[in-house]
C-alpha positions as CSV (number, residue, x, y, z in Angstrom):
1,X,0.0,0.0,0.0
2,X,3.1,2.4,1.0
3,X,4.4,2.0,-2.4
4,X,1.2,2.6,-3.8
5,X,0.9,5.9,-2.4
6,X,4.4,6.8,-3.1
7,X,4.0,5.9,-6.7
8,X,0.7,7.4,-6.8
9,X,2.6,10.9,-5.2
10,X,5.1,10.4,-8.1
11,X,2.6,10.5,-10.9
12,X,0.9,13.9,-9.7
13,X,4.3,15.4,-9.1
14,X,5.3,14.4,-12.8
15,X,2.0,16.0,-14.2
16,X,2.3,19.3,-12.0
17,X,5.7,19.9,-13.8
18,X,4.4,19.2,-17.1
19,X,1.4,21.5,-16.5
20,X,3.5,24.1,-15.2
21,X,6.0,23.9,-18.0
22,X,3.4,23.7,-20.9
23,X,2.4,26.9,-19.7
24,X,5.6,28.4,-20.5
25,X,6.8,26.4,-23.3
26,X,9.8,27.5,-26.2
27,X,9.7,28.9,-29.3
28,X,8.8,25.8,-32.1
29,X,12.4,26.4,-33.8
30,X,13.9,25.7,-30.4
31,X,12.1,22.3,-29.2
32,X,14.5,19.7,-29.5
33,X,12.0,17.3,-30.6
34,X,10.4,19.0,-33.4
35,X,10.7,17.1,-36.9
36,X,10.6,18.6,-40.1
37,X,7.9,16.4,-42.1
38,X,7.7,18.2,-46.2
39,X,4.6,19.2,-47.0
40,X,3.1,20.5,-44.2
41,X,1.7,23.7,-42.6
42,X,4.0,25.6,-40.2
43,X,1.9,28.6,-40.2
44,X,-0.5,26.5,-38.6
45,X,1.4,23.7,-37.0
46,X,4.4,23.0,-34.6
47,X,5.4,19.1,-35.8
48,X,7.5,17.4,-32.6
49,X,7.8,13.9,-32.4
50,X,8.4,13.1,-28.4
51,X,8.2,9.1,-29.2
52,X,10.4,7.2,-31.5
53,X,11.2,3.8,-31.2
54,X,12.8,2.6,-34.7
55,X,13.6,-1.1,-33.4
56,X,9.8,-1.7,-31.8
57,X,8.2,-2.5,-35.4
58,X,5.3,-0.9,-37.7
59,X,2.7,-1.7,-35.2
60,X,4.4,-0.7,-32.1
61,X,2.2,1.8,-31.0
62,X,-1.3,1.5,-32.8
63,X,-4.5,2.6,-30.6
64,X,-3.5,6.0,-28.1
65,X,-5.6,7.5,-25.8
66,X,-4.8,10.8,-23.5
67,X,-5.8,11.6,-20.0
68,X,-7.4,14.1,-18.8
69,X,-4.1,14.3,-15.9
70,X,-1.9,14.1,-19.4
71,X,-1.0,10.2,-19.6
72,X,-0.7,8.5,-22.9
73,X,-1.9,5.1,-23.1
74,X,-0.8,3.1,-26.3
75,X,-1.6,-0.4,-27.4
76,X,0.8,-2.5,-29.0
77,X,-1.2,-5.3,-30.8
78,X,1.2,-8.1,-31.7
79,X,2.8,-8.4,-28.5
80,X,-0.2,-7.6,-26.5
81,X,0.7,-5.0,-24.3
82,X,-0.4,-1.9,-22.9
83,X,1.8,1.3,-22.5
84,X,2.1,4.0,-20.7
85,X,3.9,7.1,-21.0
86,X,4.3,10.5,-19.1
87,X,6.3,13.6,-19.1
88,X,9.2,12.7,-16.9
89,X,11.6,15.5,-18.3
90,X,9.4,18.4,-17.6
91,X,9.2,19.4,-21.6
92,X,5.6,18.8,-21.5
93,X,5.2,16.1,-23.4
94,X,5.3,12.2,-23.1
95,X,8.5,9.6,-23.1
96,X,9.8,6.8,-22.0
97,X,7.2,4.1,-22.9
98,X,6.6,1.4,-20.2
99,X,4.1,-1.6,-20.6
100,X,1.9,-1.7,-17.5
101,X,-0.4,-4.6,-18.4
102,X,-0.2,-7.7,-20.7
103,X,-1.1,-11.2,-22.1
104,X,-4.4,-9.3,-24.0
105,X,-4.9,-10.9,-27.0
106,X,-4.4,-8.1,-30.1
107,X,-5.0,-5.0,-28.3
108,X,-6.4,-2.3,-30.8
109,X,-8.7,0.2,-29.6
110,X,-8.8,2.6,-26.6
111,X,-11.5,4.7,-24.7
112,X,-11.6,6.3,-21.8
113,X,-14.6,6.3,-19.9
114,X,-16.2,6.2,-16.2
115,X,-12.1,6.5,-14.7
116,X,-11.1,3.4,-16.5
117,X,-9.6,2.4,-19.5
118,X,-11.5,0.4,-21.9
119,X,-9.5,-1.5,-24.4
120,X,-11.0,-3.7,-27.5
121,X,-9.1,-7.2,-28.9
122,X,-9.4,-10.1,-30.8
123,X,-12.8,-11.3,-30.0
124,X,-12.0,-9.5,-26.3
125,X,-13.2,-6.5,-24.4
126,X,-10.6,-5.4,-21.1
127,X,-10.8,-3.4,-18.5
128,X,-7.8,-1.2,-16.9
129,X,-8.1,0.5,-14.0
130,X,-5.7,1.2,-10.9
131,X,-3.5,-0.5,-12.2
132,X,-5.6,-3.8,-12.6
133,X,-6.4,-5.5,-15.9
134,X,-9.6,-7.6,-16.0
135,X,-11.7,-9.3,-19.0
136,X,-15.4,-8.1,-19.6
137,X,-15.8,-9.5,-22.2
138,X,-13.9,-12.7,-24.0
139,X,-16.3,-14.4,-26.4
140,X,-17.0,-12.1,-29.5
141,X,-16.3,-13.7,-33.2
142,X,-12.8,-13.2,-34.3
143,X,-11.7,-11.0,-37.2
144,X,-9.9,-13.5,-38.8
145,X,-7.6,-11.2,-40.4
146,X,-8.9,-7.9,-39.2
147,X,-7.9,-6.8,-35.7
148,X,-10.6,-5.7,-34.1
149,X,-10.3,-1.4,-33.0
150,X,-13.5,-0.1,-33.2
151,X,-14.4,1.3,-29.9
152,X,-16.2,4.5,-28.3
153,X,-18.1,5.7,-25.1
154,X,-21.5,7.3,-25.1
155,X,-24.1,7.5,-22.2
156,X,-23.3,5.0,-19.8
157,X,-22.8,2.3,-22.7
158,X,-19.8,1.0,-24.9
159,X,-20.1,1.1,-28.3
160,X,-17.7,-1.7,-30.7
161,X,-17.2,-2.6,-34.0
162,X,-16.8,-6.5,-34.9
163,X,-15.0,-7.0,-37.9
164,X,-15.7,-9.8,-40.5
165,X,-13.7,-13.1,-40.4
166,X,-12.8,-11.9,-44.4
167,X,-12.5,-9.9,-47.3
168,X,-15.0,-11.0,-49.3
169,X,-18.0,-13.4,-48.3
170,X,-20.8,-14.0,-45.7
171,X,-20.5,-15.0,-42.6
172,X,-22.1,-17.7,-40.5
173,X,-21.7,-15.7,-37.2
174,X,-24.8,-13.0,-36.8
175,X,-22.3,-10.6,-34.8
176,X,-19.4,-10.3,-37.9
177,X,-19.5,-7.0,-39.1
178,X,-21.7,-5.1,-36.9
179,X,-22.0,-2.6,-34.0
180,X,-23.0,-3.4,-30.9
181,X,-24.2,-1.9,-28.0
182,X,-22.8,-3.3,-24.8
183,X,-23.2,-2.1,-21.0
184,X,-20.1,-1.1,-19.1
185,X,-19.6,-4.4,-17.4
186,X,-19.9,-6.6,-20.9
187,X,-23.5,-7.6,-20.4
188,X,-26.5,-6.3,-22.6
189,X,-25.4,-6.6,-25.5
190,X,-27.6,-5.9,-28.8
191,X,-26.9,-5.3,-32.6
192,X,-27.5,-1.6,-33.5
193,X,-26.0,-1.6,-36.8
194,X,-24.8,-4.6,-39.7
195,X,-23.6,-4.4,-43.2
196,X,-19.5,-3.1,-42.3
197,X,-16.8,-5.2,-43.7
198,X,-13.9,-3.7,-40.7
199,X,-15.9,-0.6,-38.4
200,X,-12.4,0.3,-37.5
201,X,-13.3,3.5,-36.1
202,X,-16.1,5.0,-33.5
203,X,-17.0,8.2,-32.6
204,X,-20.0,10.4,-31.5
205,X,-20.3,13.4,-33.0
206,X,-23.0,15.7,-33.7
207,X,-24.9,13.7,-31.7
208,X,-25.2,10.5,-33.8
209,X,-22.6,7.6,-33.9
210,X,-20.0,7.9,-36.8
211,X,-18.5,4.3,-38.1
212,X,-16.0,3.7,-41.1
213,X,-15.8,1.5,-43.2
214,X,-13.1,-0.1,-46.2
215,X,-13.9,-1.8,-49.0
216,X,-12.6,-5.1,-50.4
217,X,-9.4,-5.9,-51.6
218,X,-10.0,-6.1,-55.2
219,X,-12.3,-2.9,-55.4
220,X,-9.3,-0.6,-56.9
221,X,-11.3,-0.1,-59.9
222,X,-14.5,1.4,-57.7
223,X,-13.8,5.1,-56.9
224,X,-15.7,5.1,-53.6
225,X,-15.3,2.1,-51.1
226,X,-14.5,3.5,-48.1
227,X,-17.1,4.6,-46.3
228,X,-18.3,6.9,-42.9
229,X,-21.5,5.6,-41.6
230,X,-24.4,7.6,-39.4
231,X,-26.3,5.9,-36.9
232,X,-29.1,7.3,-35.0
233,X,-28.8,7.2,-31.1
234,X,-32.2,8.4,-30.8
235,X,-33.6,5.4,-32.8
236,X,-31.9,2.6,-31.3
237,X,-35.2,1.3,-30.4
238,X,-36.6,1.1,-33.7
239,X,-37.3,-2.5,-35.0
240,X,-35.5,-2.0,-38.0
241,X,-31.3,-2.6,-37.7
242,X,-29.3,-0.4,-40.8
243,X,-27.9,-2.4,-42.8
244,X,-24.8,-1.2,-44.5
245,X,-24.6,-3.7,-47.2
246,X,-21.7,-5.4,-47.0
247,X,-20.7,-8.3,-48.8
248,X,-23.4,-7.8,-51.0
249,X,-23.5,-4.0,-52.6
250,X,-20.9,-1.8,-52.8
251,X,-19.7,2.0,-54.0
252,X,-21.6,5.0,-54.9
253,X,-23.8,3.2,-56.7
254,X,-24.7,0.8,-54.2
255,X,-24.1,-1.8,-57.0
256,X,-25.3,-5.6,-56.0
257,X,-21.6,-7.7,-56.4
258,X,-22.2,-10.7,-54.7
259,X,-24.6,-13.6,-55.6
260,X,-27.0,-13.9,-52.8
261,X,-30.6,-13.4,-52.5
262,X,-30.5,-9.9,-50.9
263,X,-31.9,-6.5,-52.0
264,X,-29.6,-3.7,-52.6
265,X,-32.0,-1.1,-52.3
266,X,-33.1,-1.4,-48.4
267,X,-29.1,-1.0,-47.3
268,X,-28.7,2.5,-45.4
269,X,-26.5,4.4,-48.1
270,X,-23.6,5.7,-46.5
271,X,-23.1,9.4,-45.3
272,X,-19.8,9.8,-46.7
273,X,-18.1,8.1,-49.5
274,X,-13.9,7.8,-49.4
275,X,-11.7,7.0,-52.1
276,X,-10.9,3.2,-52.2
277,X,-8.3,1.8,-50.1
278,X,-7.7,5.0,-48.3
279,X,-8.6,2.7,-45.1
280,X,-9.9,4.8,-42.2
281,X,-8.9,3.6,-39.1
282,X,-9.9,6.7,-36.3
283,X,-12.2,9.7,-35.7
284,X,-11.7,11.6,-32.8
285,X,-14.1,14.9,-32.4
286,X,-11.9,18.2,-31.8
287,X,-12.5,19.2,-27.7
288,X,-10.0,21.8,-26.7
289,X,-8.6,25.4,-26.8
290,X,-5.2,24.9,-28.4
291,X,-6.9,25.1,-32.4
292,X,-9.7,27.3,-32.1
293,X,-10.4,27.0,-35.9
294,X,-11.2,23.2,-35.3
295,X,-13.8,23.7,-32.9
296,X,-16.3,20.8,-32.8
297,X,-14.2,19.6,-36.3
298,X,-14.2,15.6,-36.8
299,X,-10.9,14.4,-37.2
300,X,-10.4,11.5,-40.1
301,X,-7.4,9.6,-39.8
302,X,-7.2,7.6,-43.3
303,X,-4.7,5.0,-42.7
304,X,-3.5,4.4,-46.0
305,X,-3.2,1.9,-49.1
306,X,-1.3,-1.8,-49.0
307,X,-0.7,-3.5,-51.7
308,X,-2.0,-1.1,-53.8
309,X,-0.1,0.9,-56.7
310,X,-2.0,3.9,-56.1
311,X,-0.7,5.6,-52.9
312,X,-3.8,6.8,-51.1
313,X,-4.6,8.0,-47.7
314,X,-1.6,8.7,-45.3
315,X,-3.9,11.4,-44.2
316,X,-4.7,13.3,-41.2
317,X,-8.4,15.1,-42.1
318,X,-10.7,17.0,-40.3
319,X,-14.0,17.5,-41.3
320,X,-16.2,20.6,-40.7
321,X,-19.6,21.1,-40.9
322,X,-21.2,24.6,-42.1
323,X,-24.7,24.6,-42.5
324,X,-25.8,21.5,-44.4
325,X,-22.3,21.1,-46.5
326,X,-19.3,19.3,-45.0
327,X,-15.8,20.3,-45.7
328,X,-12.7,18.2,-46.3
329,X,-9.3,19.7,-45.1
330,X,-6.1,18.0,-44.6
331,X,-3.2,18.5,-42.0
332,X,-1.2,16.3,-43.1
333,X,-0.1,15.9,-45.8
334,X,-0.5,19.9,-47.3
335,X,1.1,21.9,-50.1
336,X,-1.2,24.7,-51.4
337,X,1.4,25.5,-54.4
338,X,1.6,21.6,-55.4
339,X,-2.1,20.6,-54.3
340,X,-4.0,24.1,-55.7
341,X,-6.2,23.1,-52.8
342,X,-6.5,21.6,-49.6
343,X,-10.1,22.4,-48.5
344,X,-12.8,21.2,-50.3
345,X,-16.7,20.5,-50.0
346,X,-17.8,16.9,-50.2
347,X,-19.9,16.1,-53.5
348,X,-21.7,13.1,-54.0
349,X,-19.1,11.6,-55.8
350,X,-17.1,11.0,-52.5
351,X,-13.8,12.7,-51.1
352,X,-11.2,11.6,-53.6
353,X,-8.2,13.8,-52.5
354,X,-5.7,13.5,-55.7
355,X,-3.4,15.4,-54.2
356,X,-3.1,13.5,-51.2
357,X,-1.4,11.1,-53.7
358,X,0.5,13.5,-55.6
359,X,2.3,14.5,-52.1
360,X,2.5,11.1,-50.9
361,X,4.4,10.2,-54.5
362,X,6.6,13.6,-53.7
363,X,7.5,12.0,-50.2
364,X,5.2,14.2,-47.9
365,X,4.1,13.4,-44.6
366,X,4.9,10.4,-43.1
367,X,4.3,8.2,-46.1
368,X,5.7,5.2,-46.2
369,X,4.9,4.5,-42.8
370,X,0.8,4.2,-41.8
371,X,-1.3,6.4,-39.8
372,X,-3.0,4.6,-37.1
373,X,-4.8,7.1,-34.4
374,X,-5.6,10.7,-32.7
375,X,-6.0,11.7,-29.5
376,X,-6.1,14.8,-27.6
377,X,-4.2,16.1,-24.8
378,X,-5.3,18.0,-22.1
379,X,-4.4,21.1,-23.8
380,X,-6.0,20.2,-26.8
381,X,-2.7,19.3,-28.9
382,X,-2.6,16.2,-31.5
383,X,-1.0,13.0,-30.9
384,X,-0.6,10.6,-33.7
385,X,0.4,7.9,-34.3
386,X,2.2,6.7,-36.9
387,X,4.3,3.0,-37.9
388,X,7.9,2.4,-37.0
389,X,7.6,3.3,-33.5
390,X,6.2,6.6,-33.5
391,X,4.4,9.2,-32.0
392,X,3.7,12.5,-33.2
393,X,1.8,15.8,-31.5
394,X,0.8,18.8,-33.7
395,X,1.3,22.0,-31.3
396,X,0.5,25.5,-32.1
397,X,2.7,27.1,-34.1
398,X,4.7,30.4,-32.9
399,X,2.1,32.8,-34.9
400,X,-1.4,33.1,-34.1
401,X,-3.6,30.2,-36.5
402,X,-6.4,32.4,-36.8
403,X,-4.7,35.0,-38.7
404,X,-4.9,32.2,-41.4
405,X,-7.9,30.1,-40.0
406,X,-11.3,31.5,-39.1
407,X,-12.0,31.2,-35.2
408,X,-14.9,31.3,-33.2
């Protein structure tokens, strides 16, 4: 118990410096730890990359979460682990990742909730709190090939996605590729949602649940696979379950494409259409003062294209709603003189960012390595992360952002 306490003394002492020394922090030019990615905007954006662990693989840190008392949670999928990191050099931002649980089987998605930790596997939902793993949940249908990240919090309830065991066929298990609604100690559960090939990211925003979605491997010749879905939390209790329509229709069309005896035209059409094989794998709604200009914005991470000669995705977006028209902008990557444009209003044929690719194929961003998650600190800074062991935060830069951004 002593040691608890002293270790428990230690933590707040490490986040008192950090608060105190965020409040006072150097010019962007003079962080140590700021990296120089092409292709991106330093009017807008301090780049520093505080994690970077070259030897720890592409998925060393996939899934990250932030505290509100400034830890960093990070899931590392293949070796099951969960880390931990914290500020312990007073430069107000987090190092020195340490594994404080393990033996979870593919831990891939994160959410904090009800002061605890929820954390989403293969087939597994955990629990992490004082320092104490437990298992709420161990008996959901495997992905098969997906790893399962889909997770949010909303209203007393958990919200995950359940991929499907493939790329391309039915299933035999009712709960593959759905969301379901699931009380905070695992039990009542229920479908709310079906259709979704690999939900891989969750998030409430504008007060309906927002799901993506990717499309099939051998869909490269469909412009719009990808997919953001809307679901309704004030009709859970309708009798009627949205389907999404996967395995059987697909693209902006919603053209059938498999043989089975099923009816293209009662799917739920998705809200937003992607281009194909950009993969999105996290939203995360903008909550904090640091970017005024991306007040109540939806950030869109788009993973990015494998095996694919096209490279798309390798995005960081963020979404805006004004009035009934959505816009697309990007953070990263962005070059106004290469791209002509890097905020534009989505159409009904989809957001398909050319230039994206065009800057990727220039070496922009942080292309070749994947982009895997967002998350928020305290002060309302960006953490990403990103393959090959690391972890990036996007920081204000040294001149005021809304002399080139709008702000509320």
């Amino acid at each position: 118990m002593l040691m608890r306490h002293i270790l428990i003394l230690f933590i707040m002492l490490l986040l008192l410096n950090t608060v105190i020394n965020a409040q006072d922090l150097p010019r962007c030019s003079e962080r140590p730890l700021r990296a120089d990615l092409p292709r991106v905007e330093s009017r807008l954006w301090c780049i520093e990359r505080p994690i970077f662990e070259q030897d720890a693989g592409e998925l060393a840190f996939t899934a990250i979460e932030a505290m509100p008392d400034g830890r960093l949670y990070a899931t590392r999928p293949l070796t099951g682990e969960l880390l931990v990191m914290l500020d312990s050099d007073g430069d107000a931002l987090p190092d020195n990742p340490t594994v404080v649980a393990r033996g979870m089987r593919f831990p891939n998605g994160l959410v904090y909730a009800e002061d605890a930790l929820y954390i989403i596997g293969d087939g597994h939902i955990y629990r992490f709190a004082e320092d104490t793993l437990e298992t709420i949940v161990d008996d959901l249908p495997v992905g098969q090939g997906f790893i399962a990240s889909g997770i949010t919090y909303y209203d007393g309830w958990l919200y995950v996605g359940v991929p499907m065991p493939c790329d391309f066929c039915e299933s035999d298990n009712d709960l593959h590729g759905t969301i379901i609604q699931i009380a905070m100690d695992g039990s009542q559960r229920r479908i709310i949602a079906q259709g979704l090939r690999y939900p891989a990211a969750l998030a409430v925003w504008d007060a309906a649940l927002w799901v993506t979605d990717t499309g099939r491997d051998d869909a490269r010749s469909i412009a719009a696979t990808d997919e953001i879905n809307r679901i309704d939390l004030d009709d859970l209790d309708s009798e009627t379950i949205p389907h999404f329509g996967f395995p059987y229709c697909e693209g902006r069309e919603n053209e059938a494409n498999f043989r089975a005896d099923f009816d293209c035209n009662s799917t739920t059409q998705a809200t937003l259409l992607l281009y194909t094989h950009s993969t999105p794998l996290a939203l995360q709604p903008y909550r904090g003062a640091a970017f005024p200009f991306l007040a109540d914005d939806l950030l869109l991470v788009l993973g990015g294209s494998v095996n694919n000669d096209s490279i798309r995705g390798y995005q960081v977006v963020f979404i805006e709603q004004e009035g009934d028209t959505l816009f697309f902008e990007t953070a990263l990557p962005s070059d106004r003189f290469i791209a002509g444009v890097d905020r534009v209003a989505y159409t009904s044929d989809g957001y398909l960012p050319l230039f994206a690719q065009r800057l990727n194929r220039r070496g922009a961003g942080v292309w070749p390595h994947r982009i895997f998650d967002v998350a928020l600190s305290p002060e309302g800074w960006i953490y990403i992360s990103v393959g090959g062991g690391q972890i990036f935060v996007l920081r204000p830069s040294d001149s005021d952002p809304c002399n080139y951004r709008g702000c509320q």
